[in-house]
Each structure stands twice: as C-alpha cells, then as structure tokens.
C-alpha positions in Angstrom: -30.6 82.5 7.0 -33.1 79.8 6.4 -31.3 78.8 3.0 -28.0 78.7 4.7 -29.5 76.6 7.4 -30.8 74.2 4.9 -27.7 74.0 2.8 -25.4 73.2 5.9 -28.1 70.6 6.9 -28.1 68.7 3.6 -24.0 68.8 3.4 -23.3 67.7 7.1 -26.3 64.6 5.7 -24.1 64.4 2.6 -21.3 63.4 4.8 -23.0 61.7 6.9 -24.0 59.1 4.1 -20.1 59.1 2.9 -18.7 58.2 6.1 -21.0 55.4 6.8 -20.3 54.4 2.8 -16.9 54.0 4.0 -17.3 52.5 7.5 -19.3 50.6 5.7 -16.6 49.5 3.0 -13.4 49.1 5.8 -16.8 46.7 7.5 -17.3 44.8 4.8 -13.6 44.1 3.7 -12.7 42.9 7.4 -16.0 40.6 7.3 -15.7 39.2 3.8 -12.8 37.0 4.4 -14.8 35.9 7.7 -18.0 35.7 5.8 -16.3 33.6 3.1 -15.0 30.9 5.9 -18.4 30.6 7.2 -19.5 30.3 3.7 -16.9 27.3 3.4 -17.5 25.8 6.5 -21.8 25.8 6.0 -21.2 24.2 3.1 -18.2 21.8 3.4 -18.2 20.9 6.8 -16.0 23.1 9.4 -13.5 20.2 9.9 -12.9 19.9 6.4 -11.8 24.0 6.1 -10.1 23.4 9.7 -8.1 20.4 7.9 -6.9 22.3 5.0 -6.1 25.8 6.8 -3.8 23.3 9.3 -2.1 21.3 6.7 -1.7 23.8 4.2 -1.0 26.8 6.5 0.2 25.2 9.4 2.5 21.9 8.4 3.7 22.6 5.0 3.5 26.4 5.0 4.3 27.7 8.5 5.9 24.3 9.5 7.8 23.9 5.8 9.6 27.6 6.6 10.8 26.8 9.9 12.1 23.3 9.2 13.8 24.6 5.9 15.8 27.2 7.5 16.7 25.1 10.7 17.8 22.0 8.7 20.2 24.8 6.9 21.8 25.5 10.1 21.2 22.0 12.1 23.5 20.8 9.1 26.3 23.4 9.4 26.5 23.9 13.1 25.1 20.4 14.6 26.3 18.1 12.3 29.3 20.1 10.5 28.7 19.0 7.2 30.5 20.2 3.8 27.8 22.5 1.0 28.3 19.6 -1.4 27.4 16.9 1.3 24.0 19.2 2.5 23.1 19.0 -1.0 23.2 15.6 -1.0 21.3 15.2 2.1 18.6 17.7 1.3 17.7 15.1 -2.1 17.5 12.7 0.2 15.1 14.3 2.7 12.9 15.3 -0.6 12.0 11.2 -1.5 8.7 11.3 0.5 7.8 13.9 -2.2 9.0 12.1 -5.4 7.1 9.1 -3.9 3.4 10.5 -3.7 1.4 8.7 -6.0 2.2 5.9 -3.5 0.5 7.9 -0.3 -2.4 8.3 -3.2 -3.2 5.1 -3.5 -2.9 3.9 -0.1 -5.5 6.4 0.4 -7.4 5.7 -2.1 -7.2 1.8 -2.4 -6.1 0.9 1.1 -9.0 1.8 3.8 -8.3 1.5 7.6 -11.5 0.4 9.3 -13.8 1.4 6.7 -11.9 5.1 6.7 -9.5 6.5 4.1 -8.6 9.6 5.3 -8.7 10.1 9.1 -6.1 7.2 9.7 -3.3 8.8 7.2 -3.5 11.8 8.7 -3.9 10.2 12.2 -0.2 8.5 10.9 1.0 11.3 9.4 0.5 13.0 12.5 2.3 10.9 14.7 5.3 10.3 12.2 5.9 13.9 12.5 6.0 14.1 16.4 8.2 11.2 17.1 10.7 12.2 14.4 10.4 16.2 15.4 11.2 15.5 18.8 13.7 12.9 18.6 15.6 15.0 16.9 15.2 17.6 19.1 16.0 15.4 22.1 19.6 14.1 20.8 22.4 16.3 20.4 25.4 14.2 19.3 22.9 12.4 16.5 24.7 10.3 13.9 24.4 11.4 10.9 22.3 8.7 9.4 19.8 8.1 11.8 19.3 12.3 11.7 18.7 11.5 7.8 16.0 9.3 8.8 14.9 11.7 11.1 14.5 14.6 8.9 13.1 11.8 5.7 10.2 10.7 8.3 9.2 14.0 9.3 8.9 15.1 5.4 7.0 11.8 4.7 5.0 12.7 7.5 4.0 16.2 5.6 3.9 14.6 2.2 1.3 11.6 3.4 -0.9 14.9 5.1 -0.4 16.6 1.8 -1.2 14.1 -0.3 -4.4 13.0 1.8 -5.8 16.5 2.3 -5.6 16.9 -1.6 -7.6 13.6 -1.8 -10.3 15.5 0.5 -10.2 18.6 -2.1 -10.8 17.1 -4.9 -13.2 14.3 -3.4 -15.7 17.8 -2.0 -14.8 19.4 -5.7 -16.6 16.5 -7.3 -19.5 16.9 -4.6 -19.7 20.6 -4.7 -18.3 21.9 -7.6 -19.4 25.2 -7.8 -17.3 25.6 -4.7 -14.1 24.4 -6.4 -12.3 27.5 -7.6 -13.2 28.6 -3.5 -11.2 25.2 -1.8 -8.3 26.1 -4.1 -8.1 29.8 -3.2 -8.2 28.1 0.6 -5.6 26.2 -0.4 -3.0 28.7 -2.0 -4.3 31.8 0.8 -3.4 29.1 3.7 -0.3 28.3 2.5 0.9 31.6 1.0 0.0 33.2 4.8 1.6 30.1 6.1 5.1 30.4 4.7 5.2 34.3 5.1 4.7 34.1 8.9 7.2 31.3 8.8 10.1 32.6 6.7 9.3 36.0 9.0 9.8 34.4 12.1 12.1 31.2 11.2 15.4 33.5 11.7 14.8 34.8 15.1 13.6 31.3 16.9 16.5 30.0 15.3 18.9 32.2 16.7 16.5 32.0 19.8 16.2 28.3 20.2 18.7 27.0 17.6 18.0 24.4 15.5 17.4 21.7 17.9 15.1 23.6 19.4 12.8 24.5 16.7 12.5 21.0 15.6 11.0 20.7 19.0 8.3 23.4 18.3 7.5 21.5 14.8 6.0 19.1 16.5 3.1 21.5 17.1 1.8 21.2 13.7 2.4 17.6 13.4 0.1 17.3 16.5 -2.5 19.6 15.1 -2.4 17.2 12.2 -3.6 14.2 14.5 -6.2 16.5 15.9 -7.3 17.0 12.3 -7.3 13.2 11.8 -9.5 13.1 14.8 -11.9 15.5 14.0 -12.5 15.2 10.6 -15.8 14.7 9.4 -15.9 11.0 7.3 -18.7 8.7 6.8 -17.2 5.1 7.6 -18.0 2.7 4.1 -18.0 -1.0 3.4 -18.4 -0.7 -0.5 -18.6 -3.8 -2.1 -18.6 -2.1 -5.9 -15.2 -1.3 -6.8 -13.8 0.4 -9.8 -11.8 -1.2 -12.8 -8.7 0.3 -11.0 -9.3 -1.4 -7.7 -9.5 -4.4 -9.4 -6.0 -4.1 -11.2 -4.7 -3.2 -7.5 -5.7 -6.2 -5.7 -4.5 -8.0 -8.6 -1.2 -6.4 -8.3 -0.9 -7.4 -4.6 -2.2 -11.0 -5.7 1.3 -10.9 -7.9 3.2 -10.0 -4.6 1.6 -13.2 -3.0 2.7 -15.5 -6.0 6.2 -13.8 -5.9 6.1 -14.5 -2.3 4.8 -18.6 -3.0 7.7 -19.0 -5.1 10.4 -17.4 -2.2 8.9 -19.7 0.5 9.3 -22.8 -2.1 12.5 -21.9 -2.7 13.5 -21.4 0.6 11.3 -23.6 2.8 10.1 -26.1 1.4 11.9 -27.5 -2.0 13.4 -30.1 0.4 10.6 -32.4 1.6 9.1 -34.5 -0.3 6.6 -34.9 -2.9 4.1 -36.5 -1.0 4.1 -34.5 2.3 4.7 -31.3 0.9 1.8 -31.7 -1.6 -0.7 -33.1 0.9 -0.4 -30.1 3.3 -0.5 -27.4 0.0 -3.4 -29.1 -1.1 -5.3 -28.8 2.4 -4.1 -25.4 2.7 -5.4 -25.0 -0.9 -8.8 -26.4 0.7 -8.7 -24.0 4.0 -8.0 -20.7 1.6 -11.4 -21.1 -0.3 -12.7 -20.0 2.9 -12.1 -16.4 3.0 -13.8 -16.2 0.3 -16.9 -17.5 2.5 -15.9 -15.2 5.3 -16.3 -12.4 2.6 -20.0 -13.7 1.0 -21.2 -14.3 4.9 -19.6 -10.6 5.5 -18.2 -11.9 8.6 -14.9 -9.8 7.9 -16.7 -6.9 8.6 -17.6 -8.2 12.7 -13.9 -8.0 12.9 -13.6 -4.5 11.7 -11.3 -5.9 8.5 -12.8 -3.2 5.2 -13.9 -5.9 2.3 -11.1 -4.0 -0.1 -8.6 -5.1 2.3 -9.8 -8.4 3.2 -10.4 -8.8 -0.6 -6.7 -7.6 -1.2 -5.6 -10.5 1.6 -7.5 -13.0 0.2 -6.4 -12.4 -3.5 -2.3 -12.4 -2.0 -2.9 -15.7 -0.1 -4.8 -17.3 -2.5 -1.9 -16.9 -5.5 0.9 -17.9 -2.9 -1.2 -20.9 -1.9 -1.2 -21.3 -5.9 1.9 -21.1 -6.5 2.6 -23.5 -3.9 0.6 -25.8 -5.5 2.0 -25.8 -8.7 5.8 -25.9 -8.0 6.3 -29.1 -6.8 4.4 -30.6 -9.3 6.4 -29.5 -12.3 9.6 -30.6 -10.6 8.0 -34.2 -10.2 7.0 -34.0 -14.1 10.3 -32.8 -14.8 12.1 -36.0 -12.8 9.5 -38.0 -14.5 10.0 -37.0 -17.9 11.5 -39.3 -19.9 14.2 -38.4 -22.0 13.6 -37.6 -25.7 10.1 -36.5 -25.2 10.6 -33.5 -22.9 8.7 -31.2 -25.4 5.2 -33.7 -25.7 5.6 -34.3 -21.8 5.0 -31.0 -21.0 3.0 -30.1 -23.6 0.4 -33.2 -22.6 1.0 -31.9 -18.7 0.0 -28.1 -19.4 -2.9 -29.3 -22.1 -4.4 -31.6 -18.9 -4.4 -28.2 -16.8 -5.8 -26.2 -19.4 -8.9 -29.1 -19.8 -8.9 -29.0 -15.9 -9.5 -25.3 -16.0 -12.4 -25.7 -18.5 -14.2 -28.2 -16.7 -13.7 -25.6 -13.8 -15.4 -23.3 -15.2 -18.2 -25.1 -17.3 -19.0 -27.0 -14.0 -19.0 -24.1 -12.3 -21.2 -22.3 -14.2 -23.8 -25.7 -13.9 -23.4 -24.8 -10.2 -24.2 -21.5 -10.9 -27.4 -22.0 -12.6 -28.3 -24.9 -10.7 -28.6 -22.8 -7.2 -30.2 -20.3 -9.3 -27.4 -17.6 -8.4 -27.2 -14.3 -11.2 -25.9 -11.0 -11.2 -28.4 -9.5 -8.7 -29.2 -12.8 -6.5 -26.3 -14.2 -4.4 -28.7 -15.8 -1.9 -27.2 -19.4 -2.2 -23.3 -18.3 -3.4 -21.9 -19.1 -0.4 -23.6 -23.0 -1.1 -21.7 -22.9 -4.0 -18.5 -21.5 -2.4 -18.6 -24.4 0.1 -18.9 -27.3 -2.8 -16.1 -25.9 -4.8 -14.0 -25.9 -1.6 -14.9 -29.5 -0.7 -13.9 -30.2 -3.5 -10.5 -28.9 -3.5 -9.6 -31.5 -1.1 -10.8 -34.4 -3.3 -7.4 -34.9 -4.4 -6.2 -35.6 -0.9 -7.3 -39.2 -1.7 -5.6 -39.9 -4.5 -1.8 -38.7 -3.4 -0.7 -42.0 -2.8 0.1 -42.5 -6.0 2.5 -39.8 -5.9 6.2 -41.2 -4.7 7.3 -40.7 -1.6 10.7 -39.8 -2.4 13.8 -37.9 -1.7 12.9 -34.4 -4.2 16.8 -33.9 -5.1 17.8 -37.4 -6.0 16.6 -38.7 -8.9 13.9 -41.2 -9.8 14.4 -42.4 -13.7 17.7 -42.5 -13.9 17.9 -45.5 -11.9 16.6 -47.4 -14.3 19.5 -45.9 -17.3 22.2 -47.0 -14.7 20.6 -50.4 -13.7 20.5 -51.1 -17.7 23.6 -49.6 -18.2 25.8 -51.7 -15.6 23.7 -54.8 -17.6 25.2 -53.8 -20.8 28.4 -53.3 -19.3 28.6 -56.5 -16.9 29.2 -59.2 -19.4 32.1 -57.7 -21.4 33.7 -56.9 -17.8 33.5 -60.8 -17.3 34.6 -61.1 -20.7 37.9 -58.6 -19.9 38.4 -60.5 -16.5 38.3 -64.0 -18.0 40.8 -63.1 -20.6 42.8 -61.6 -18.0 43.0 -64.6 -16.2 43.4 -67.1 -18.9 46.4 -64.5 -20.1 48.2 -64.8 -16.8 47.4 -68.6 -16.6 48.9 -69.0 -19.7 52.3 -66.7 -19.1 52.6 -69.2 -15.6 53.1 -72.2 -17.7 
C-alpha cells in the first residue's frame, strides 16, 4: 500500500505541473499581446502607439469599412445615381489618395508653430467632422457639394495617414530595432480595424442608414484631433536645413516670381515709369528686412517657424524681383533704337551681369571686413542693414528716368517729326503746282 500511495502522489504532482504548464501557456498568450503594447509604449512613447492603433484601426480601418459600404448605398438610395455614374464618383472621392506626396511634404517641409505633426492631424481631424456630419445633417444634398463632402472626408484620412506614416518611420530611424514591431502595429491595427468594420457596417446601415452612419464617422475623425492633441512632439526651430528644403523654398520662391509677373501684368503695366519704379525700388528696400527679422530671430517672438518665414521671405523677395525688373525692360525696349535691337540688349543684360559681380565681390569685402565666416555671424545683421541701405540708393537717381505715358511711345516721335520734314516740302511743291495749274486753266 505504501508504493501505491507513492505512485498516486507523484501522478496527481505530474498533473499538477501539466495544468499549471497550460494555465500557464493560455496566461501567457492572453498577456503577450498586452505585454508587447507596453513594450511599445515604454519605449515609443504611449501617444505615439495610441496614434497609430486610432488612425490605422480606427479611421482608415474601422472608419474605411463603414464609409465604403454606406457611400455604396448613400449613392443608390440617397442620391439615385446610375453603376456607371458611382464609378465615376468613387475616382473622384479617391484623389486625396493619388495626391499624398503633397500631404508629405507639407509635413515634412511646412511646420506649424515649430510642429509638424500635431497640427495635420489636428486638421485632419476636423476636416473629417465637419464633412462627416454635414453630410449627415442634409438630406436633399446636391450632388456636387455631397462629392465634396465625401472628397474632404477622404482627404481628411489620407492627410492622418500620411502624417502617422511620417511618425513611423521618423521612431524607425530612432529606434530601429523596434521597426519590424511598429509595422506589425500597423498591419494588426488595421487588419482588426476593417474586420470589426466590414462585420458590423451592414447592420448600422440598415440600422441608421447611410446618413446616419456618416454621422457616427465623425467619431474617429474626432479621436484623430484628440490624437493631434495628445501626441508627444518636441517643438523645433532648426535653422540647418537639408539640400531638399532648400530646393522647396526655392520652389515657392518661383511661385512668388510667377506671382510678380501676374500683378505687373494686371496691376500695374499702366502707370508710369517713374512712379511705378520708385515705389518697387522702396519696396525692394523694405524686403531686405525680413531677412534682418530672420538674423535677429525676431520671427520666432511671433510664433512664425524660420522654414516658413524663410519660405515667405524667399516668395516675396522674387515677386519684389520681378517687379523690379519688368518695367525696366519695357523702358529699354521703347528706348531701343531701331537697327540695333540685338547690341541694345545685349549691352543692357552685360550691365546687369557686371552689377551682379560687383554684388557679390563687394559683398564678400563686407563680409571679411566685419569679420563674419561660417561659424561667426555676430555682426551679419550689420551687413544685412548696409546692403539694404543701399538698395535704395537708386531712389536718387530716378529722375532721369521719363515720366511718361508706358503705352505710348517715346522714339518714334522723333521718325514721325523727321518724317513729316521729309515730306513737307514736296507737299508745298504738289500744292504750288496745283495752284499755278488752275491759275493757268483761268486765263
């Protein structure tokens, strides 16, 4: 009996030990997932996993479900549209997506306040309400403003897309061995997302109708302005900018000459030479300044990011440029003489191109006079100030530039004045032989 008492104790211990193995294993699979958030959340931040589980789960994966099945039905039973036409309307809806590299770079080259995500998503946010609801609120919606509608509220979950992606790979490059994780975040949030929401998309449909779960959309576009809210993001004022940054704020400095030449065109190509070229020329003056307001950082006391004050002062400087330039060539071009058009303008754009030189040789004296190189920018705003006095040196000299009428001409004048001389005596000629003809046929 003792052997039989030991054998029953060492089974019933036996399975003992396997039943805790597997409460142990059923434990660990419910807390792995848990244990794997934390992990994320430790490590990442907890607003940046919150972020990603909302947009990825919530608005494109939960949200995308609902709003793809009720836009089927708001389509055939609201607005009463043909298959061929909902086709049309559903490409439509989809630009917001085609368009992403452009959310990209506006949150990548574009901060708001020294912030580059937290405002998009802030906007994203409350793109998504107004156009969720006011859809929801109007029943007898045209069909055009429901397009814009239903295009806002997918640009509203394309901008959070794109800017939550920018947060991905932004923590990939700071923790990388965590990279693989944020995209299994990524996929699991969504994947969960859209099953819930294709599971329960039919029912509040036939619930609510369509109307009515656009209305409940605006849930996750709200809970995408609480993510803008609460995300954790240091607020910079970089003054180093990338090769690419440059090229952007040179584009936008295009836009501002594009922008010189409308307002010429349009504004300004009918008042005259003299006028019109004193107030550029100030104007010229006055936009070296920002350029001071950047060196002096006083931009930043006004809450204005140095990329996008940079990006300002870039755009006004090239319109103010522009400006400039345009009235002078159509003075040179009245002036020209004829038969020489090709050396005029040739001497006129050679007289620039010296000026520019000069610019920069004298500028560079500057430079080294005030002691200024590439680590010691002590006295740049000095030099900032001289070069801006002395863009208004030629203020002083713009009386020698006619005061006239810019669309009548100035050297022609002088042809017609000749021409009526070379003409005048053989008119007298013609009118005395006239006379002395009809004096004679009297007699």
């Amino acid at each position: 009996m003792g052997e039989e008492a030991k054998l029953q104790i060492i089974h019933n211990e036996e399975e003992e030990v396997q039943e805790s193995k597997h409460n142990n294993g059923i434990c660990s699979s419910i807390c792995a997932p848990v244990n794997w958030f934390r992990m994320l959340a430790k490590e990442l931040h907890w607003s940046f996993v919150f972020g990603v589980v909302i947009v990825y789960g919530i608005s494109q994966g939960l949200g995308g479900a609902f709003s793809l099945i009720s836009t089927e039905y708001y389509m055939k039973d609201v607005q009463k549209v043909q298959p061929s036409e909902s086709q049309v309307y559903s490409g439509i809806t989809s630009i917001p997506w085609i368009v992403k590299p452009l959310w990209g770079l506006l949150t990548d080259a574009v901060p708001i306040l020294g912030y580059r995500r937290r405002p998009y998503f802030l906007f994203a946010g409350s793109l998504g309400i107004v156009s969720m609801l006011f859809l929801s609120l109007h029943k007898n919606l045209h069909i055009v403003l429901a397009l814009l509608s239903l295009t806002a509220g997918s640009a509203a979950v394309a901008i959070a897309d794109v800017t939550v992606d920018a947060c991905v790979a932004q923590n990939s490059g700071s923790h990388p061995s965590l990279a693989a994780d944020m995209q299994s975040l990524c996929a699991l949030s969504s994947s969960i997302g859209a099953l819930v929401g294709f599971s329960l998309s039919g029912i509040l449909v036939h619930l609510l109708g369509p109307m009515g779960v656009y209305g409940l959309l605006s849930i996750p576009a709200g809970l995408v302005v609480l993510v803008g809210v609460l995300l954790k993001e240091s607020q910079t004022y970089d003054f180093a900018y990338q090769q690419e940054s440059i090229g952007y704020i040179s584009a936008m400095a295009s836009i501002g000459a594009l922008l010189g030449a409308i307002l010429y065109q349009y504004g300004l190509k009918d008042h005259s030479f003299q006028d019109l070229l004193f107030w550029i020329q100030l104007l010229f003056g006055l936009s070296g300044m920002l350029d001071l307001v950047l060196v002096l950082r006083l931009n930043l006391k006004f809450g204005i990011p140095d990329y996008f004050f940079m990006v300002i002062d870039a755009s006004v400087s090239k319109m103010v440029g522009r400006l400039k330039w345009m009235p002078l060539l159509v003075l040179s071009s009245k002036l020209c003489p004829p038969g020489i058009e090709g050396t005029f303008f040739a001497l006129l754009m050679s007289i620039d191109n010296f000026g520019l030189l000069t610019s920069r040789w004298g500028g560079g004296l500057l430079l080294h006079f005030f002691k200024i190189t590439r680590t010691k920018f002590h006295n740049l705003w000095l030099a900032i100030l001289i070069r801006n006095i002395l863009r208004i040196t030629p203020l002083f000299v713009l009386f020698l530039v006619p005061r006239s009428d810019p669309n009548s001409s100035i050297l022609p004048d002088e042809k017609s004045d000749s021409k009526e001389m070379t003409e005048t005596p053989a008119t007298q000629n013609e009118n005395i032989e006239l006379v002395a003809l009809v004096h004679h046929m009297d007699r």
